[in-house]
MIFISE-611001 format. One record per residue (C-alpha): residue in three letters; x, y, z. Coordinates in steps of 0.1 Angstrom, whole numbers, plus 2048, in hexadecimal, padded with zeros to 3 digits. Example, Ala and Ser with C-alpha at 12.3 -4.5 7.8 and 13.67 -1.06 7.14 Angstrom:
2
ALA87B7D384E;SER8897F5847;
END
This chain:
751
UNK75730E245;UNK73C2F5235;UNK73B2E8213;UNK7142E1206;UNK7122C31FC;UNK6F32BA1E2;UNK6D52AA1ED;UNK6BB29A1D0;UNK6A02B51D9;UNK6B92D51D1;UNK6C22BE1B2;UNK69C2C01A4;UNK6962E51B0;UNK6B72EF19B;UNK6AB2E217E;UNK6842EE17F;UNK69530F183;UNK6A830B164;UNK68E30114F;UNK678320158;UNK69D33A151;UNK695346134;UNK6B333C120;UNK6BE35A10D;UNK6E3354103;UNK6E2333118;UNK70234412E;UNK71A36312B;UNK741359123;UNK74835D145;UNK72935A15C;UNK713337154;UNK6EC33F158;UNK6E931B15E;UNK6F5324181;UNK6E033E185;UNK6C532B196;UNK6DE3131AC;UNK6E53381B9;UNK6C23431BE;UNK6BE3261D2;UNK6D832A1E9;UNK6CF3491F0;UNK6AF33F1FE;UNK6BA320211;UNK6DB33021C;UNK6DD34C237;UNK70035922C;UNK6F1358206;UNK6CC36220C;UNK6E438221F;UNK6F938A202;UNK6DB3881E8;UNK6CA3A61FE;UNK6EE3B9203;UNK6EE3B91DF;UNK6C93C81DA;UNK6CF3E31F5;UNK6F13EB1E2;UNK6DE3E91C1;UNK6C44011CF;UNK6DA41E1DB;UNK6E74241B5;UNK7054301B1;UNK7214291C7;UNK74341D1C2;UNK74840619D;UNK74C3E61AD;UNK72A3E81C6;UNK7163F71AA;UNK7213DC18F;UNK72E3BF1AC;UNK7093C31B9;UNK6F43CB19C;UNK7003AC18A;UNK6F83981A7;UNK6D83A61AF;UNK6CC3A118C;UNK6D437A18E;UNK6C53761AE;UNK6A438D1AA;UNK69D388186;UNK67B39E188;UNK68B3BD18F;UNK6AA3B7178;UNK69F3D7160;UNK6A73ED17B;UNK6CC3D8180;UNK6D43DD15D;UNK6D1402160;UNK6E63FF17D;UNK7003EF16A;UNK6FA40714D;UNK6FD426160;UNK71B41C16D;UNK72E41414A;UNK721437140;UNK72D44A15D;UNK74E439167;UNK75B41E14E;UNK757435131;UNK76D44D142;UNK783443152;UNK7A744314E;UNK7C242B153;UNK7E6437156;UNK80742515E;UNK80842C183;UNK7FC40F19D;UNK7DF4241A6;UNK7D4429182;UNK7D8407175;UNK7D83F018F;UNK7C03FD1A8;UNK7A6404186;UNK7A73E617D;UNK7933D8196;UNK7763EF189;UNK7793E2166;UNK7783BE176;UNK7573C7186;UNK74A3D4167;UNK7523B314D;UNK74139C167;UNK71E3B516C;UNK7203BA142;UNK72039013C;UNK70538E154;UNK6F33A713F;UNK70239F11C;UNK6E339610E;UNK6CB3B211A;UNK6DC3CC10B;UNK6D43DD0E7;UNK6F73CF0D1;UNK6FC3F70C8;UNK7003FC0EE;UNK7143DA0F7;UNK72A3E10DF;UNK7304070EC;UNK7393F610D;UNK74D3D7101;UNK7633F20EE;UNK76840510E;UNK7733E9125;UNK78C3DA107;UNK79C400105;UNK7A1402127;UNK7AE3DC131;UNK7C13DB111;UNK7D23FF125;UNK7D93E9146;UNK8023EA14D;UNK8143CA148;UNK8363C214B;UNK82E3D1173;UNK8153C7185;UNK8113AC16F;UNK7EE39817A;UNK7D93B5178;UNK7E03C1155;UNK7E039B147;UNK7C2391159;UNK7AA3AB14D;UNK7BA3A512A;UNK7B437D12E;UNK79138313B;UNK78639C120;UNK792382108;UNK77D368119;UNK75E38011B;UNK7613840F5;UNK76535E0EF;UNK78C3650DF;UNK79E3430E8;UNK7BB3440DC;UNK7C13680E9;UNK7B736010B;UNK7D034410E;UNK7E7358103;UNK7E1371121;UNK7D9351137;UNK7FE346135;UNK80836A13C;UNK7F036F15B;UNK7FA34E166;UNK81F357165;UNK81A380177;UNK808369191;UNK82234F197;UNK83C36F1A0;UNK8253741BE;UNK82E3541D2;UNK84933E1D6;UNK83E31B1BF;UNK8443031DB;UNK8383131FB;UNK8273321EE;UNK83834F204;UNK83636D1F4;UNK85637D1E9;UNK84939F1E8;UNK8443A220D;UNK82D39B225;UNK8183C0224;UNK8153BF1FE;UNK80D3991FA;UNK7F339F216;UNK7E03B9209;UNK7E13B61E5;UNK7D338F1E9;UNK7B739F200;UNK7B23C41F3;UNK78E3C81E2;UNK7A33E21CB;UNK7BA3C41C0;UNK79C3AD1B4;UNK7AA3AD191;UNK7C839C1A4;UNK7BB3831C2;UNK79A37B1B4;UNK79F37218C;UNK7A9350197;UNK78C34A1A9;UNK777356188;UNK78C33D173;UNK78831D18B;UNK762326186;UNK768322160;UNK774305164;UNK79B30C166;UNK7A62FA181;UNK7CC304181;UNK7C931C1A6;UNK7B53081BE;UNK7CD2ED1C0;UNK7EE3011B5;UNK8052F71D1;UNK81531C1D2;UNK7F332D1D3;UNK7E33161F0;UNK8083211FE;UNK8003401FD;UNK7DD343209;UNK7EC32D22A;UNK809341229;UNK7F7365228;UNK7DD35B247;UNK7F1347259;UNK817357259;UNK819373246;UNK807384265;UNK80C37E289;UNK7F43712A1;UNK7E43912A3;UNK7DC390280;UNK7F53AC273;UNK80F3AD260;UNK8333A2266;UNK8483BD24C;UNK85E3AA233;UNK8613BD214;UNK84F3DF20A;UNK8363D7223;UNK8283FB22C;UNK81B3F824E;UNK8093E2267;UNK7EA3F7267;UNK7E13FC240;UNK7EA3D6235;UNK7D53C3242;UNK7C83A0234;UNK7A53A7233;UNK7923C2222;UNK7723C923B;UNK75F3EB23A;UNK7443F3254;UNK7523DC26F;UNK7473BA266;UNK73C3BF23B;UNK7563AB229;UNK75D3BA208;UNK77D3A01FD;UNK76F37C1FA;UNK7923741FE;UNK79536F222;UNK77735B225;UNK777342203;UNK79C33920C;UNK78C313213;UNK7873121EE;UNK7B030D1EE;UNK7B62F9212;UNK7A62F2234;UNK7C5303249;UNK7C5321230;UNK79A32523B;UNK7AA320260;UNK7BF334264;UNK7AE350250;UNK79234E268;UNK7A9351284;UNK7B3374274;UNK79138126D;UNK78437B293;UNK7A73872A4;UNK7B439D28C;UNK79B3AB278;UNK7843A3298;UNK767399285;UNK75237F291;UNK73837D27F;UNK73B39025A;UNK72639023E;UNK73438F219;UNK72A3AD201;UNK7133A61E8;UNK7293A81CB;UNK72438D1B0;UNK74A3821B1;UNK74837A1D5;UNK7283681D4;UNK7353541B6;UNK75234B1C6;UNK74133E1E7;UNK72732D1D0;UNK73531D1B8;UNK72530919A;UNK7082F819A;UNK71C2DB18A;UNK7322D71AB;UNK7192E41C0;UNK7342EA1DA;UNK72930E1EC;UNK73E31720C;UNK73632C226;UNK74E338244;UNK74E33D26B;UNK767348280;UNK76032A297;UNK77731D283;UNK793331289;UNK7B5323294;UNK7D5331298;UNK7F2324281;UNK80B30D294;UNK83031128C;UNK83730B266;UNK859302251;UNK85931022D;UNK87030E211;UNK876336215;UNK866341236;UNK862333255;UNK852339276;UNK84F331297;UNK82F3322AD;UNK82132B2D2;UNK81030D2D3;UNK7ED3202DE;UNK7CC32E2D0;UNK7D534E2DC;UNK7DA3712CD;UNK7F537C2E3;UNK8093602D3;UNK82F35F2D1;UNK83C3612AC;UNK85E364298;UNK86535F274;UNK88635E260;UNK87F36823B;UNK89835121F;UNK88F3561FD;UNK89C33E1E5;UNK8983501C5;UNK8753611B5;UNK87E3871C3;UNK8723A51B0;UNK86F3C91B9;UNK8623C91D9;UNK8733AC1E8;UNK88C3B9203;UNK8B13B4209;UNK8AD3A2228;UNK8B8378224;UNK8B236D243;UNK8A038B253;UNK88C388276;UNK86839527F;UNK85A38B2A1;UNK8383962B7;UNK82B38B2D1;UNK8123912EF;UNK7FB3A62D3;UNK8193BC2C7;UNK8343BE2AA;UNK8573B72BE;UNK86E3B82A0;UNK86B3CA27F;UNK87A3CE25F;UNK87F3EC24A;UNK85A3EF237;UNK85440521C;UNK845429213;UNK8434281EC;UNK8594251D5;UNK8774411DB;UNK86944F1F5;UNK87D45620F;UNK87045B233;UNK878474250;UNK869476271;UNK878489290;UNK89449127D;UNK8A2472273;UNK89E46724C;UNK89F445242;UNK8A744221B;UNK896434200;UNK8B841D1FB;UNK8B441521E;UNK89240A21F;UNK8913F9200;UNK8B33EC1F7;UNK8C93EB217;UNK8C93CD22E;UNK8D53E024C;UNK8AC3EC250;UNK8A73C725B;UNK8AC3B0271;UNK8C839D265;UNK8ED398260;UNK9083AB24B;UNK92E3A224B;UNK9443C1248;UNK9273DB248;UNK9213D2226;UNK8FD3D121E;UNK8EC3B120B;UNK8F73AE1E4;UNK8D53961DE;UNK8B63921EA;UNK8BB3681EB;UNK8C6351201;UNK8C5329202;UNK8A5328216;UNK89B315235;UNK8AE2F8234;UNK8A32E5253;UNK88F2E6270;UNK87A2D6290;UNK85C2DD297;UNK83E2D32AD;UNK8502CF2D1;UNK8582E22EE;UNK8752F52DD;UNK8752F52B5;UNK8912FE29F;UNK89B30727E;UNK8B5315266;UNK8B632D24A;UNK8D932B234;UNK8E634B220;UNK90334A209;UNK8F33611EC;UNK8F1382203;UNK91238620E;UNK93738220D;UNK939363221;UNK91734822D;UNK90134B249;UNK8EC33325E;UNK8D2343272;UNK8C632A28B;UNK8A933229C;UNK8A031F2BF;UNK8783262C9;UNK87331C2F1;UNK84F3172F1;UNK840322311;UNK83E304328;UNK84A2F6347;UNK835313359;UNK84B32C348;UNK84A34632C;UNK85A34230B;UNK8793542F5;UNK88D34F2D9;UNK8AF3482D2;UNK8C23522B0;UNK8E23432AA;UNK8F435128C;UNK90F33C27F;UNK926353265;UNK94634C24D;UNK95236B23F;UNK96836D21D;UNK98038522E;UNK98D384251;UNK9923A425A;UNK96C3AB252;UNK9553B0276;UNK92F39C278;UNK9173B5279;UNK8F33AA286;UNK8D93C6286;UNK8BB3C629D;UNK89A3DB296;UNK8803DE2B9;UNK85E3E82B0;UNK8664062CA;UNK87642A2C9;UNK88F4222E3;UNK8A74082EA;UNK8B240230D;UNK8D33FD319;UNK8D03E8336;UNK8F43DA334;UNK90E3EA320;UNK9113D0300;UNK8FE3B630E;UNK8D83BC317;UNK8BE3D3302;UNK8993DD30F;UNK8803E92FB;UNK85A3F52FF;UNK8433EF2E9;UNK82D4102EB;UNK82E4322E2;UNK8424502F2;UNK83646C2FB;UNK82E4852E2;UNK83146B2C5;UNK81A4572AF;UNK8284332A8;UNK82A4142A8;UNK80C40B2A4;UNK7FF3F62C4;UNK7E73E22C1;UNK7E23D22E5;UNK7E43DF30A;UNK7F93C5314;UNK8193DB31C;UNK8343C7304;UNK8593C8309;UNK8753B92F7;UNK8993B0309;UNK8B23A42F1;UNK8CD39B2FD;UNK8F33922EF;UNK8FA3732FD;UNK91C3712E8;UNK9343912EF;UNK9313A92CF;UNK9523BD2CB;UNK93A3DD2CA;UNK9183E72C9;UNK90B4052B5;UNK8E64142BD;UNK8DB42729B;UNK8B9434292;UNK8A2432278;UNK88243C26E;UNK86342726C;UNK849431254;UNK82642B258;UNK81143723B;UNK7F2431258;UNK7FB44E270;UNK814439286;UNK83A440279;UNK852446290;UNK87B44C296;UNK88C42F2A8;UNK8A941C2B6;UNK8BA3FF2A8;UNK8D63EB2B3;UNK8F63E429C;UNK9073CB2AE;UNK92E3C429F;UNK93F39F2A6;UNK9613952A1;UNK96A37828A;UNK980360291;UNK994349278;UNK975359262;UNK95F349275;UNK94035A292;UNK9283462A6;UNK9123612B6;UNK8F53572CF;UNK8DB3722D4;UNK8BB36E2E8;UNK89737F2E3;UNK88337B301;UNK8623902FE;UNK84B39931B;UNK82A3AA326;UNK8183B4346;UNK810390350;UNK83137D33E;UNK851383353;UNK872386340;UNK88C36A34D;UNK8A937035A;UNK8CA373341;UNK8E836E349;UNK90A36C332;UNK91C34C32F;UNK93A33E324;UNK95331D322;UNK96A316307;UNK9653232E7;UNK93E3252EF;UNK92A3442F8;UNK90634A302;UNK8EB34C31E;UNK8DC33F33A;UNK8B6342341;UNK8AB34135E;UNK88234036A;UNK87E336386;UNK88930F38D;UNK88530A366;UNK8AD31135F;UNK8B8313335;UNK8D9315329;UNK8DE322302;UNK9013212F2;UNK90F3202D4;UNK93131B2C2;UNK9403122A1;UNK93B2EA2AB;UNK9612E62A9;UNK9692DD2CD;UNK9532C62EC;UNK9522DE308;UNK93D2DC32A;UNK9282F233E;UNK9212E8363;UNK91F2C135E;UNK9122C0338;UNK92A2B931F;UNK9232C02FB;UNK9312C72D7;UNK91C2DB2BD;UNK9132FB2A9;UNK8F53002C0;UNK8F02F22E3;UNK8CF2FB2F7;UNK8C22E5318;UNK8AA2EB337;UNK8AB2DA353;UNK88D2DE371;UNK89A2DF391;UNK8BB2D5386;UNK8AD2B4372;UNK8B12B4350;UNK8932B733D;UNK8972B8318;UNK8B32C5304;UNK8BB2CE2DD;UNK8DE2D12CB;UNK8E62D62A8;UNK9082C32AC;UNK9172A12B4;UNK9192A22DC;UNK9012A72F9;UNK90529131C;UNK8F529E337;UNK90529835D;UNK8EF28036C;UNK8FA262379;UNK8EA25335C;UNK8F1267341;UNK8D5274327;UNK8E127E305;UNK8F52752E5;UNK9112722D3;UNK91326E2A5;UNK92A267290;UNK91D28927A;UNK90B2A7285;UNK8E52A6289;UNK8CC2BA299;UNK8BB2AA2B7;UNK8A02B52CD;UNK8A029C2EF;UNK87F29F30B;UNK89128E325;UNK87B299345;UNK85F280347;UNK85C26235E;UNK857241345;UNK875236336;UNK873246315;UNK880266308;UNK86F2732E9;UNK87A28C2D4;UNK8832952A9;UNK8A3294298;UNK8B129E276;UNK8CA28726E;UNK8E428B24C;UNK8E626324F;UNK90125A26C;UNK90624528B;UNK8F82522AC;UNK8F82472CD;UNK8DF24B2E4;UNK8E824F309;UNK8C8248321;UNK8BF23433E;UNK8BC20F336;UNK8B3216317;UNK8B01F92FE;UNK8A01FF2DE;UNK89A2212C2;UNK87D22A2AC;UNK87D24528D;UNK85924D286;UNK84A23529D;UNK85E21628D;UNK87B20129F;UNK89B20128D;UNK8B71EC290;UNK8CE1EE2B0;UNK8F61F02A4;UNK9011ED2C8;UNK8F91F22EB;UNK9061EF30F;UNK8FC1FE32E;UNK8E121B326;UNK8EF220304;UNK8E82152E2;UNK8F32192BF;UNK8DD21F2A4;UNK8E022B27E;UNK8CC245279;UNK8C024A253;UNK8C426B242;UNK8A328024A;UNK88B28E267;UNK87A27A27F;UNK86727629F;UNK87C2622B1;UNK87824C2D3;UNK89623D2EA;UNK8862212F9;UNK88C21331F;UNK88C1ED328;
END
């Protein structure tokens, strides 16, 4: 990405140009002519720009075509080769006569919504051309686009029908009417994103490709037309920059497709690009997202060259993507975009969503995502609080129910999923029920804390709104390191309102079959398609599997089936596990790990653990040797020569040495003769690297504010943040400290 910066000479050369323009209505409502020939110069000092111009003249020459090439690339042909605009205005002209005149708009999605985008096309090309036309004739056409905008649903759908309405009113010069729609546009947009952190409630699919389709211009691209007029409420709107980094970044997985939340439709069809001939961008969307941040460019150039797998593309000469890239001659800011700058999205903590990502520039990346909306739902938000989607190695691992239109149900193979089920029952996710009783709200509390940016990350989403009780899903990433290949661990905390009620925690493999490998413990599943069938879609050779295995005992565990649509060619029946736990006092702690694996990634070896009132695994690979267990925090227990007290205990140890550890809790002492570890007054969350050879451990902690003691070998002083705070006491390899409430990068110091 590059931002042109003005030099004196372009200065002087802009305004020649506008001194020989001749000035008739000095500039359209919409479109300034006092840009035009800041425009014409970039397009003959700037490759991408000089490229677009001629896209625009070849479009321009074929005639007719689709509305938005013939009026997107007449318009812009006619400000960027003024000596042949006569035959651009007949372009234009044609078109009104032959389509806008005609057409219809209805109430339906693909009658409103979709044709919208062609009247968008046409108010931009007739502003540029305002002034060339007979008033008889402009006035024919004006009364044609009002009719039909003024037809444009709202109260559904809401940005499209608003924005052509606020536009129109801004073509005509109306004011007051078009603040009027203004506030209303503003307000349809705001239901698309989350104000703080910008995930989209209405899943991950539709957010995707309705911010990215060319067909929902009306939508994505109006607030790029109003930052060029000067209303700069979008560029620096904290929930739209959200979203643009949200969309690019983790609404997709490393691969660049879609993780389903919502009624996302399938992994093939919703893509976050809009590309036709294999490299001619027709969306400015994926490439102009530097105009709202740096990581949101980043990371959408990571999706064009390994998802869309476009390295070098070319925009379409339409005039709303040139203006967009461009700019005004006032700012003189013009961007371009190269894939060179592409980078994969570390792991991210938002108010509603979070993920978890391999630390590497690599498509076969691991990922996982917990989905926590804290209000701002609507139609096609799901019933899944503290759902899972997961990929990894190039596939989709974990899945949630998608979507096939609205009451549709679906049937392949013989086995139906229901509309109800899709759409409205949280069993068709990844998540957890109490007493089989699907979620009464699509809310929870959100992600409430987290740790991120080390060897093994953490956070937690809270739910209280869903169901008849709260849940804590705790979700424990071990990066790939050591030499060894990385997993997840979910630890689900529950307290149900009835004791008699079971846990019910549903699991979704992007597979047809589930493997039994062990009766109620371990789960295999293959990532490809069976004989004979045609999904899931696969998008990589790499020969994925899944194991999850039950690291706590369920009572039972049910294998259902579903059916996965894919309006793309690639639905198919599968397997899902229902997996029952018993409460106890109200109360389940249930430890399950995810451990994906390919051709070239080994699987570790699991094994079932117990001690106390703690359940879990043991990991094994190789000499790297993890131990993950989990509990209600009521009671210190021990395992081997570790002692510990917490909701969530995770350690490795290399050849038997003790190497870093994390604990949501308020106990971990390891069994050396010098013990590592701590012990607070309150619960925190602490993640420990023990396992280097200066005497320091490092490490972050979330503290609610308490005494901790730090256990370490001659250690003598702590820092928060890179700052030494005060010691309370010490003695031999211990010390005291208050810790403030808050996150921070923490050091324990040696002598």
């Amino acid at each position: 990405m590059k931002i042109t910066n003005s030099q004196p000479k372009l200065v002087l050369i802009v305004l020649f140009c506008f001194v020989l323009i001749p000035l008739k209505g000095i500039s359209g409502n919409i479109i300034d002519t006092t840009d035009y020939s800041y425009w014409r110069t970039l397009a003959k000092t700037s490759k991408m720009f000089g490229a677009m111009k001629m896209s625009a003249i070849a479009i321009a020459n074929k005639g007719d075509g689709e509305t938005r090439d013939v009026m997107g690339a007449n318009a812009l042909a006619y400000i960027l080769d003024p000596a042949n605009k006569d035959k651009y205005i007949n372009g234009i002209k044609n078109k009104f006569e032959t389509r806008i005149r005609t057409m219809e708009i209805g109430n339906g999605a693909a009658s409103s919504s979709v044709r919208s985008h062609e009247l968008f096309y046409a108010l931009l090309a007739l502003d540029v051309i305002r002034y060339d036309l007979d008033a008889t004739v402009r006035s024919e056409y004006e009364s044609w686009l009002e009719a039909k905008s003024m037809a444009l649903v709202i109260g559904k759908w809401d940005p499209h029908g608003w924005a052509m309405r606020m536009l129109y009113y801004k073509y005509i010069g109306d004011a007051v009417k078009f603040q009027e729609a203004k506030k209303e546009f503003d307000i349809g947009l705001s239901e698309h994103y989350m104000p703080n952190d910008g995930v989209s409630p209405a899943g991950n699919g539709y957010s995707v490709q309705r911010w990215n389709s060319i067909e929902r211009t009306v939508k994505n691209t109006t607030p790029d037309i109003m930052e060029y007029m000067g209303y700069n409420d979008y560029y620096t709107n904290p929930g739209l920059v959200g979203l643009k980094e949200f969309m690019y970044g983790y609404g997709v997985a490393p691969f660049g497709r879609i993780l389903l939340y919502g009624d996302s439709r399938d992994t093939e069809a919703q893509k976050p690009w809009d590309i036709e001939d294999g490299n001619i961008i027709l969306s400015p969307q994926i490439v102009s997202a530097a105009r709202y941040s740096i990581d949101a460019y980043n990371y959408a150039m990571w999706v064009l060259r390994e998802g869309a797998e476009v390295s070098k593309g070319m925009l379409k000469g339409h005039l709303s993507n040139y203006l967009i890239m461009a700019g005004t001659a006032a700012k003189n800011n013009p961007i371009t975009f190269s894939t060179k700058d592409a980078v994969l999205a570390p792991s991210r903590l938002f108010e509603n969503y979070a993920a978890l990502i391999s630390n590497e520039q690599s498509k076969d990346a691991l990922y996982m995502s917990v989905q926590n909306l804290k209000g701002n739902t609507e139609y096609h938000t799901g019933y899944e609080t503290n759902a899972i989607a997961m990929a990894g190695y190039g596939e989709i691992l974990l899945r949630n129910s998608g979507y096939d239109g609205p009451g549709n149900d679906v049937t392949i193979d013989g086995v139906t999923a229901t509309f109800d089920f899709i759409h409205s029952n949280s069993e068709s996710s990844n998540t957890l029920m109490i007493g089989g009783k699907k979620h009464t709200s699509k809310v929870g509390d959100g992600i409430i804390e987290g740790l991120v940016g080390q060897d093994i990350e953490y956070f937690r989403g809270s739910s209280s709104e869903a169901i008849a009780g709260t849940h804590f899903r705790d979700i424990v990433f071990v990066q790939p390191s050591h030499g060894v290949n990385g997993y997840y661990v979910v630890m689900d905390h529950v307290t149900s309102d009835t004791a008699e009620d079971h846990v019910n925690v549903i699991w979704h493999p992007n597979s047809a079959v589930l493997n039994t490998m062990e009766s109620d413990t371990k789960y295999f599943s293959e990532i490809k398609i069976e004989e004979g069938k045609t999904g899931p879609r696969l998008f990589s050779k790499n020969e994925v599997t899944l194991t999850t295995f039950l690291g706590t005992p369920p009572a039972s565990v049910e294998l259902k089936k579903t059916a996965n649509q894919a309006r793309s060619g690639y639905g198919f029946a599968s397997d899902y596990m229902y997996a029952n736990y018993n409460t106890t006092n109200k109360q389940a702690s249930i430890l399950t790990v995810l451990f994906p694996g390919d051709k070239t990634h080994k699987v570790g070896d699991l094994t079932r653990i117990a001690t106390g009132n703690y359940t879990g695994s043991e990991i094994t690979q190789e000499q790297i040797v993890d131990v993950a267990l989990t509990s209600n925090g009521s009671s210190t227990e021990h395992y081997g020569l570790e002692i510990f007290n917490g909701e969530n205990i995770f350690y490795r140890k290399n050849s038997e040495q003790l190497v870093s550890y994390f604990v949501k809790g308020n106990l971990f002492k390891s069994g050396q003769a010098i013990q590592s570890g701590f012990k607070s007054d309150a619960p925190i969350a602490l993640y420990m690297k023990t396992g280097n050879e200066s005497k320091m451990f490092s490490g972050k902690i979330i503290s609610p504010g308490t005494q901790v003691t730090f256990y370490a070998p001659d250690v003598s002083s702590i820092t928060l943040d890179g700052k030494h705070i005060p010691i309370g006491s010490s003695g031999s390899n211990w010390v005291s400290v208050t810790i403030p409430e808050g996150t921070y990068q923490l050091e324990v110091l040696g002598l």
